[in-house]
N, C-alpha and C positions, 0 to 999 in steps of 0.2 A: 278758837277762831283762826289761828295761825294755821294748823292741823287743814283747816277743811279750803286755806288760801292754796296752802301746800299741795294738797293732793286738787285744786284746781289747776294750778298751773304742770303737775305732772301730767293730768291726762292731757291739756293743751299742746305740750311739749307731744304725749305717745302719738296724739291725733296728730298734728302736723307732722313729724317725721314719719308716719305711716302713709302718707298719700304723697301714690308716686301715677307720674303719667302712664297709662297702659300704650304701649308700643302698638301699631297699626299694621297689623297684619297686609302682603302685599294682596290686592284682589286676583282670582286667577282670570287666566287668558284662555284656559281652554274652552275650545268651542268646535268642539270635531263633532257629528254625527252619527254617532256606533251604530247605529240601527233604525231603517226605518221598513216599516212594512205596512201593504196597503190590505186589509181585513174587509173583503167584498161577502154578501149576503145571498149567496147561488140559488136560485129560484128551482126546487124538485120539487113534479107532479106527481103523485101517485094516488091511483083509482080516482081522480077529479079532488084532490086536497093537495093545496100549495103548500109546502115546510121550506123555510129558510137553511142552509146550511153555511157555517161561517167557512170561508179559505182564505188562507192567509198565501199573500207576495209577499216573498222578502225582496225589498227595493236595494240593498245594499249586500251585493252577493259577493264572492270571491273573484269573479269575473268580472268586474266590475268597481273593484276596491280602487281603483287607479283615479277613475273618473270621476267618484265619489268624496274621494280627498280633494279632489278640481271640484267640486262643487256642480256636475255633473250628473244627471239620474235618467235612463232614458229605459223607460217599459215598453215594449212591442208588447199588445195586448193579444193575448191569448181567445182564439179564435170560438175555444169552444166554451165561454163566457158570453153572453149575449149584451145587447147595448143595457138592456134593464139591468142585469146583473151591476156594470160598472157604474151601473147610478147610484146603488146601494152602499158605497166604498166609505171607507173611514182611513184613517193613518194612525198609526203608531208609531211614535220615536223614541229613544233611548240617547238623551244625551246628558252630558258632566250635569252633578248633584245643583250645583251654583250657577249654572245656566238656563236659561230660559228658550223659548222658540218663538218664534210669531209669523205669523204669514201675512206677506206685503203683495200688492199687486205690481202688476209688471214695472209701473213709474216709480216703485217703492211705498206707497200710502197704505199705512196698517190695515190688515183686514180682521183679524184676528190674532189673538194671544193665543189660541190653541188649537191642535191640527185631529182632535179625536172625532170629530162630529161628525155624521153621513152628510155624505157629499156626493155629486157626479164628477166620475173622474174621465169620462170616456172622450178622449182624444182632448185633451186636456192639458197644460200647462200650470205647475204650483209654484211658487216663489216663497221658500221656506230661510228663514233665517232664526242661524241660532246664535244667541245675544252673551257673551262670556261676565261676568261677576264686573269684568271693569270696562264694560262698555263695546270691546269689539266686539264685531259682528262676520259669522261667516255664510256669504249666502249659496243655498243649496237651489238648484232648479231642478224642476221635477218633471219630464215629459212621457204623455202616454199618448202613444202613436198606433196606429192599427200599422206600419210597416216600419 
């Protein structure tokens, strides 16, 4: 009986000296936007049968890396895309693992948690925000302009 008191209170003793508080990692703050691109659905006819062909805008280009880090995005719409084409439009972005996106409208009021869905993009204003693991937010505007 001593035996099985004894080996009670050693595990009691292993148990309590084994728990130890786990330290709280800091949340991260990134919230840049590496890449966004607008994936329009180009409308070709051939001998009276309509095919889709995907092309892709990179929205975030080298020329434009300055205005982008401003939270800045501005597309002159390419002329020889037609209005039906940029109704067709979807987005892709690429940003930090532990960040999230959401597009808000212009007052800021949620519109969606995700930017992949077809949309009309044609002369068009987006208000993208990407949301960092601890709560900042950086907001991206997105404008497509015919000039």
């Amino acid at each position: 009986m001593k035996k099985i008191y004894f080996c009670l209170i050693l595990v009691n003793i292993f148990i309590l000296s084994s728990c130890q508080q786990l330290d709280e990692l800091p949340l991260s703050s990134s919230k840049e936007l590496s890449s966004l691109k607008c994936i329009l659905q180009v409308a070709e006819v051939k001998n009276g049968v309509t095919s889709y062909k995907k092309t892709e805008i990179n929205l975030t280009t080298s020329d434009n890396i300055d205005d982008v880090k401003k939270g800045n995005i501005r597309y002159v719409m390419n002329p020889t895309y037609t209005q039906e084409d940029y109704s067709r439009a979807r987005f892709e972005a690429i940003i930090p693992v532990t960040a999230k996106i959401v597009e808000k409208d212009a007052l800021g009021n949620m519109i969606s948690q995700s930017v992949g869905f077809q949309r009309n993009v044609y002369n068009k204003v987006f208000y993208f925000y990407v949301v960092a693991a601890n709560g900042e937010e950086m907001k991206y505007t997105v404008r497509f302009t015919t000039e």
